[in-house]
N, C-alpha and C positions, 0 to 999 in steps of 0.2 A: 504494500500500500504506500503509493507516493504521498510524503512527510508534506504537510503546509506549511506556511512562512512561519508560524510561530514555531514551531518544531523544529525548524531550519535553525532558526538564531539561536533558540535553545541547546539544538545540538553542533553548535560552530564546532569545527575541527579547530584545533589548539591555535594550530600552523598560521590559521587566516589572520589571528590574534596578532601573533608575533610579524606579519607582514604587514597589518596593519599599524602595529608601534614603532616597527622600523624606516617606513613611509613616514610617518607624523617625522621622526625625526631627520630623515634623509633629502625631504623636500623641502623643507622651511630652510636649509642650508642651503640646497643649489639655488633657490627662488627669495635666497637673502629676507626672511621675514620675518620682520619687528615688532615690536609693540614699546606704546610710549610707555615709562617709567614714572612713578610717581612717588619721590623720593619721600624717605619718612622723616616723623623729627628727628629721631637718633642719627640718623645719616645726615643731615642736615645740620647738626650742631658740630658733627666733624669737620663737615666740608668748613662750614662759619673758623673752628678755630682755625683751620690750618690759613684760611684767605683775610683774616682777620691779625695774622700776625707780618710785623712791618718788615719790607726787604731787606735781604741780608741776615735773618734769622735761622740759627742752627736747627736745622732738621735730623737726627739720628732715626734712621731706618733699619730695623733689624730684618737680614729676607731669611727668615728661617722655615723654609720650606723645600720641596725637590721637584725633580719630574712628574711624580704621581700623584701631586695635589696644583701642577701648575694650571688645569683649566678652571678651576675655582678662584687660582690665589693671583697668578696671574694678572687678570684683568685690574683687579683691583690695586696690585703693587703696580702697572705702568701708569692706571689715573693717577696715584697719587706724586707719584716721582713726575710725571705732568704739569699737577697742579703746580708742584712744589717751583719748576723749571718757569712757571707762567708768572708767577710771585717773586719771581728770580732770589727764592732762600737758597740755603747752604744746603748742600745736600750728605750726609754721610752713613755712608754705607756699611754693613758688618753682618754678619750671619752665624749663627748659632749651633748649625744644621754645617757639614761639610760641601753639601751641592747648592748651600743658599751663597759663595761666593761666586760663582758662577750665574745664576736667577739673578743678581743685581745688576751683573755686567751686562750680560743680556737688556734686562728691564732699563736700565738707564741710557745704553745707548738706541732703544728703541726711543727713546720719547723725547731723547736728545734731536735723532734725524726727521720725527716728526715737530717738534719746536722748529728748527732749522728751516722746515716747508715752509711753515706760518709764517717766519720773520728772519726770513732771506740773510739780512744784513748782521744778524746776532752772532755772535762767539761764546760757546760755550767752553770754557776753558776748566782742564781736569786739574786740579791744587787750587782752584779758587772759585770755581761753583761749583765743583762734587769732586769725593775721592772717596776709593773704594779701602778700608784698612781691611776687610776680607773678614775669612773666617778663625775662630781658635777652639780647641776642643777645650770643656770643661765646665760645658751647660751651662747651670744656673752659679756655680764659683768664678766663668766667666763677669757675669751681672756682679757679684758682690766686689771683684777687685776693679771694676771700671764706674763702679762708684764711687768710690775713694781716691784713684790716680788712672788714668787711661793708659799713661803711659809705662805702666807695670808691666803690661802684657801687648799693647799694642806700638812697639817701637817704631816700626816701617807699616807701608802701604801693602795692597798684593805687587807692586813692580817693585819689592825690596827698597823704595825713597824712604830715607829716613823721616819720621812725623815732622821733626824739628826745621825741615827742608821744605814741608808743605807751607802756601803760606797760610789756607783756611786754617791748618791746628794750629796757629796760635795764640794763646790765650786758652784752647779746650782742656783744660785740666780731668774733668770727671765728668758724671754725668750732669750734674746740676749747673755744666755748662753752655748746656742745650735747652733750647726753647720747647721742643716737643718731641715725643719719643714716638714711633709709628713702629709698630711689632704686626709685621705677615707672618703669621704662623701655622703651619699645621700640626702641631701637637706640643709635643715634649723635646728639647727645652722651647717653651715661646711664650704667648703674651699672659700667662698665668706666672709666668716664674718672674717676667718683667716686673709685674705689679707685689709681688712678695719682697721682692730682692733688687730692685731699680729704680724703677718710678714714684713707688711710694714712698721709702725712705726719704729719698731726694728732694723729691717733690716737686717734680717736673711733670706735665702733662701725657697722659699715655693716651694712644687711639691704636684698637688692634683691628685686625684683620686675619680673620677666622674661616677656617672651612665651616661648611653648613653643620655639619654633625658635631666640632667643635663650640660653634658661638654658646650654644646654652650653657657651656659649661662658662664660658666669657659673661654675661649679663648682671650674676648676681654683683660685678664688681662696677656696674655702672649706676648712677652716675655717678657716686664718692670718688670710684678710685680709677676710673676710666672716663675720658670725654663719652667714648662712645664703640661700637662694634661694628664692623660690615662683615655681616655673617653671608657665606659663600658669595655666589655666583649672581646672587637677587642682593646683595649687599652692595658688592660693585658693580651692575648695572645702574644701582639708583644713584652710585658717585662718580659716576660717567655722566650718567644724564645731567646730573648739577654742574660738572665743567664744565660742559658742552653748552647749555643754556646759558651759562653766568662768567665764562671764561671765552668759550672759545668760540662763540657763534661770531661775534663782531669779527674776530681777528680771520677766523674765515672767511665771512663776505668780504672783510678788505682785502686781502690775499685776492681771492675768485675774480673780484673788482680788477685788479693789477694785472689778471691771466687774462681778462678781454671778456670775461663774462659776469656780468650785472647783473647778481641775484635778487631771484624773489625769497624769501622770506621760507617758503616750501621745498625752495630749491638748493639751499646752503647745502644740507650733509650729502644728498647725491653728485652734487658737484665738488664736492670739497671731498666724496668718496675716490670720485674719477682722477679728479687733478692730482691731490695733494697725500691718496695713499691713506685715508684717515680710518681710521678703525676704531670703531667702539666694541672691543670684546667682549664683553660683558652682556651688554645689549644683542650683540648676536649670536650669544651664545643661549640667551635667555627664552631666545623665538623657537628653536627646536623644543627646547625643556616644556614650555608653556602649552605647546602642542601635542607633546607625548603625554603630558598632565592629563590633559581636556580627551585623547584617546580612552587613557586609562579609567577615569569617569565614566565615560560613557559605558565602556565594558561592565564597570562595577555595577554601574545604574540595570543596566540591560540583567547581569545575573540577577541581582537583587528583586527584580522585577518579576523574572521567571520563575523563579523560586518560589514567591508569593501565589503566582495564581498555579502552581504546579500542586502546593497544597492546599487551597482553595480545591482545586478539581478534586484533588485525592479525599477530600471531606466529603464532599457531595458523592462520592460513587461508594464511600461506606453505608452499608445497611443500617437501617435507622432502627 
């Protein structure tokens, strides 16, 4: 006896499932699709402190994360090294993590050559708007002795220059020399050990950046002892979208202006995608995830549904 459409949905083969989740997220990639972002407050008091602090302010970045958390952490380590670049602060870099001295070099010089599109004529010079001093083993005993003297343990940069040769470190004694501490971390040592053994003693301002499955374990320390969190992938999306809006939309229409095309207001990020190479990771990273979401939904809804009227029937054909 040929099955009717409800029968049919009800008895999906797995398979169709799993093509159908893979499509949600296979096509929003090739067919680049976004959705706008609507940042929260917590995200929004980060973005505030960091654009609210006057040029020339020390930024310590810790990239204490690797390869297998870069699509999460990523996005949100190049907006803020971005921001920082747009603000023209100090930028300095260290990792906690052995593969986060590499993630910085990476992250900085990505947002360096995108700075560079925007404002042709700029020089971003390494010992005097960012320098990478790298990694050191010794977790969280790293944080306790760079709170008290930096240059206990970090004598030279990653190119072996002595600190004393740089000319941003000088004057950086400890931490409490830095204006704002910014911790990407995906786990252990990172922005949990920051706020025990760095930030708070000091009392310098910390804002971390957490994978998704990490932030909760981050919140209960906000707002006391953290400005704020940008938990995964939906964290840096919404501090993309606030550069983008509050930093970088002008300096792209002038840029776009200068290439020979006079944008409309609609037309900034697809031509400033075209020309200028600009990437919102985060944001497009968001458009698959969002759509695999609304799949998975619907699957859930459809069983949940079936189920009900399956024992609905099964009552009515027991004998009464």
């Amino acid at each position: 006896m040929a099955k009717g459409w409800y029968e049919r949905i009800r008895d999906i083969d797995r398979r169709w499932i799993f093509l159908f989740i893979t499509l949600s997220v296979v096509l929003p990639l090739i067919f680049q699709v976004y959705f706008a972002e609507i940042p929260t407050p917590m995200v929004e008091q980060i973005f505030d402190k960091i654009d609210s602090l006057p040029a020339g302010s020390r930024v310590l970045i810790d990239f204490s994360y690797d390869p297998a958390s870069m699509p999460e952490l990523q996005p949100m380590a190049v907006a803020w090294v971005r921001h920082c670049l747009l603000k023209r602060h100090r930028i300095y870099a260290m990792a906690l993590w052995p593969l986060g001295q590499q993630m910085a070099v990476d992250t900085i010089n990505e947002a360096i050559d995108f700075i560079k599109k925007l404002e042709p004529g700029r020089e971003i010079v390494y010992g005097i708007d960012y320098v990478n001093i790298g990694y050191k083993s010794g977790q969280q005993g790293v944080i306790k002795v760079v709170l008290t003297n930096l240059e206990t343990l970090y004598s030279t940069d990653i190119n072996g220059a002595h600190i004393s040769k740089i000319p941003m470190m000088s004057g950086v004694v400890n931490l409490k020399s830095f204006d704002v501490i910014i911790s990407v971390s995906a786990g252990y040592p990172g922005s949990k050990e920051w706020v025990q053994f760095g930030s708070d003693p000091a009392g310098v301002p910390l804002v971390s950046g957490s994978t998704a499955v990490q932030a909760p374990l981050m919140y209960p320390y906000y707002p006391r002892q953290m400005v704020g969190v940008l938990g995964g992938l939906k964290g840096a999306a919404e501090y993309e979208q606030l550069v983008y809006e509050r930093k970088l939309k002008a300096l792209m229409g002038k840029r776009l202006v200068e290439l020979g095309h006079p944008p409309r207001d609609a037309d900034v990020a697809p031509l400033a995608e075209q020309y200028l190479g600009y990437t919102q990771l985060g944001i497009k990273r968001m458009g698959p995830q969002t759509v695999a979401h609304l799949v998975i939904i619907i699957f859930v809804v459809i069983g949940n549904v079936t189920f009900f009227i399956d024992r609905r029937r099964a009552r009515k054909r027991r004998p009464s």
